[in-house]
N, C-alpha and C positions, 0 to 999 in steps of 0.2 A: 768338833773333837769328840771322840765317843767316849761313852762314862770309862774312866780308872776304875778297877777291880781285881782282886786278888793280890796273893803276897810280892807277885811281878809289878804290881802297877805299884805299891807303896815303896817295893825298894827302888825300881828306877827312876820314881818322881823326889830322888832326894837327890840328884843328882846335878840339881840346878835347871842348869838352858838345855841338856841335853834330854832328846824326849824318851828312847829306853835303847835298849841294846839287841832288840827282837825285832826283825822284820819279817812280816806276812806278806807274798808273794801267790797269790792267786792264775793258776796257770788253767786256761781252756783247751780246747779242739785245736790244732792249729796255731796257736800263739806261741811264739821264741820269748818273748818279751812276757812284762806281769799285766794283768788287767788290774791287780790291784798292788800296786809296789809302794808300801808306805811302813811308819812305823808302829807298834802295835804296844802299848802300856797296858799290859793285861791282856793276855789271849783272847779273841773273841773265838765261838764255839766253830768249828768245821761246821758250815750252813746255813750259820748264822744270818740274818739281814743285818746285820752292823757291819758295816765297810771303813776300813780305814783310810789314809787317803796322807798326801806330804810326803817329804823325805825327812832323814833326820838332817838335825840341827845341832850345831854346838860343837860339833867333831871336830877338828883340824883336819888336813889333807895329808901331815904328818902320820898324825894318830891313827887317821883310816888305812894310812898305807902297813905300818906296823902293828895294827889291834889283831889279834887271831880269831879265827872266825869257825862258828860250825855250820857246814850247810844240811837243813833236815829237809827232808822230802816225805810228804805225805803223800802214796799215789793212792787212790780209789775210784770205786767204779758205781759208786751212787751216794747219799747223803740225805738224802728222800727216803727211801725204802729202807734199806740194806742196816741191819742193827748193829751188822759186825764192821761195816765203817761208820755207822756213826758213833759209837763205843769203842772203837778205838783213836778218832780224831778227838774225843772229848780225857781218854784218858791221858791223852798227848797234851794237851793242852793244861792239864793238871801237871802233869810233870815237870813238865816247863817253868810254872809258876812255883814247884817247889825245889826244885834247882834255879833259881834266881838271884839266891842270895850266893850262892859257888860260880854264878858265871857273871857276876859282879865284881866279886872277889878278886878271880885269877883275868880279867879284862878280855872275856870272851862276848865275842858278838856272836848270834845266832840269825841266821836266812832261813828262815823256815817257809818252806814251798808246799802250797796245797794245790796238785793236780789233780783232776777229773777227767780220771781215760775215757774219752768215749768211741773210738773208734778201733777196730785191726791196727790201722797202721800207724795209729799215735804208739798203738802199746808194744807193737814193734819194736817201732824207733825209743821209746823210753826203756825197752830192756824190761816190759812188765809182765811177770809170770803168774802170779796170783794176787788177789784183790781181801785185804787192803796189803801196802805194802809201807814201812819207813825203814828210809834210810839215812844214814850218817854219813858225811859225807863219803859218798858213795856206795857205802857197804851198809848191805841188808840189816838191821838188828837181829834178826833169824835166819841162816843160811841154810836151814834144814826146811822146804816148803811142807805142809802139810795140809790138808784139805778136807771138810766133810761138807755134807750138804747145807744148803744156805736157804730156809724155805721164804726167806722176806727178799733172796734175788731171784730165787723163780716164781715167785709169784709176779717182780717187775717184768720179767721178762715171756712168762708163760713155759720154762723149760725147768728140768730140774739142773741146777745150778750150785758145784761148790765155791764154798770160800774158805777164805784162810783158818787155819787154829793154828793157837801159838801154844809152844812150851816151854812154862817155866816152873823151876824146883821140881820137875817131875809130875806138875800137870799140866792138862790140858785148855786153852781157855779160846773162847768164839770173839774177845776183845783182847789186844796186846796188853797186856797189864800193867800197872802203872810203874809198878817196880822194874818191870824189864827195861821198861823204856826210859826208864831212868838210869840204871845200872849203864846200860848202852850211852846215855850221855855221857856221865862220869867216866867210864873208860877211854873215850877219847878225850875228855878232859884232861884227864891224869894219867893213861896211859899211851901217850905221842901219839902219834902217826894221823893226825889232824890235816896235818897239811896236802895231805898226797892221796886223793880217790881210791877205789879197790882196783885193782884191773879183774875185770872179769867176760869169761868169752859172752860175746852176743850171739843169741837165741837166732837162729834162721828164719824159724816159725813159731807161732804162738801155740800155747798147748790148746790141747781139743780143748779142754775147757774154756777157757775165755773164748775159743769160736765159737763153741756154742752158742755163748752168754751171746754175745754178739749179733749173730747169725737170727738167736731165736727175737733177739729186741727188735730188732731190723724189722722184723719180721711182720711184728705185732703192729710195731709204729706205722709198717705199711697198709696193714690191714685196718686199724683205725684211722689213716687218713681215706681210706678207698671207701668209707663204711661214711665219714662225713661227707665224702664225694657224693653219694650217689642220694643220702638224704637232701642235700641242698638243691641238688638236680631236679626232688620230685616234687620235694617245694616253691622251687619257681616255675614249676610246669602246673600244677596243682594244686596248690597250697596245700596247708596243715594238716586237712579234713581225712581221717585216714580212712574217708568212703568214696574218696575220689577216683576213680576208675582212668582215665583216660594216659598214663605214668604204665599203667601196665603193660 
């Protein structure tokens, strides 16, 4: 079981047998289902090597049918590199922790899902138009997209590359801020419509930008596989010695 911490892991651990009311859902490439579907007492960071892992405990089949639920979606397009998703999965995670003690309160469970688009056609099919993205159940927390250049994802990818900037109070910020993403809690907390996803038209095609992004990763990754290719080739024809002649 991984260490309890933060204001999330004190208040759900008073709660007896039951383990909290946050689950982290880990979504890959390809996968319908969670590679990591468990309960989560204190958020661990987007990227983290701490894994959670079980189901919860303690529920009723009653309770789980009638508890109201929020589903959050993290989408991002790296966690490695990218400053503007890993600052805004870390301010999510903070938020969370300090709305715990309100979705305690009114008997709200939270599904919080962390996907890692890595392909065209995931981000297709997920409705993903720019990187990073959270939503409430279903509905963007920013429906106004905005974009400037992102130099920690063209450097991942060797293009130049924007990402998201969010607006709140009338500025601008390269991480969703923590007060948005709190407010956007709280409003579907308290102001209804929890239960019923956004409807919103899907995208045909992806914007040029994420092809780019895309297109130029693709790109690199093939070029450094062909670049390990052809040294291993001249190594088992000629070992190490870069005075070997006969590779030429």
């Amino acid at each position: 079981m991984m260490e309890k911490k933060g204001l999330l892991a004190r208040v759900f651990s008073r709660q007896g047998s039951s383990c909290c009311s946050i689950r982290i859902e880990e979504i890959l490439e390809g996968e319908n289902q969670t590679s990591n579907n468990g309960c989560c007492c204190g958020v661990s960071s987007p990227g983290s090597p701490e894994k959670t892992a079980g189901q919860e405990i303690g529920t009723s089949a009653d309770t789980r049918d009638t508890q109201r639920t929020l589903d959050i979606e993290f989408l991002y397009l790296d966690l490695d590199a990218c400053t503007r998703c890993r600052g805004t999965g870390r301010n999510l995670e903070e938020a969370l922790n300090e709305v715990a003690g309100v979705l305690q309160a009114t008997g709200i469970k939270v599904n919080l899902k962390k996907i890692h688009v890595q392909t065209e056609e995931q981000a297709l099919a997920l409705e993903f138009v720019s990187s990073p993205t959270i939503r409430i159940n279903g509905r963007d927390i920013q429906l106004d997209v905005r974009e400037s250049l992102c130099e920690s994802c063209g450097d991942l990818c060797g293009e130049d590359v924007d990402c998201r900037v969010w607006v709140y109070q009338g500025k601008e910020y390269t991480e969703a801020p923590k007060g948005m993403i709190i407010e956007a809690i709280l409003k579907h907390v308290y102001g209804g419509g929890m239960d019923t996803p956004a409807e919103r038209e899907a995208p045909k095609e992806l914007p040029d930008n994420l092809k780019r992004f895309f297109a130029a990763k693709r790109k690199k990754e093939e070029n450094a596989a062909g670049s390990t290719g052809k040294q291993t080739a001249k190594d088992s024809c000629c070992g190490i010695s870069p005075l070997s002649k006969c590779c030429d």
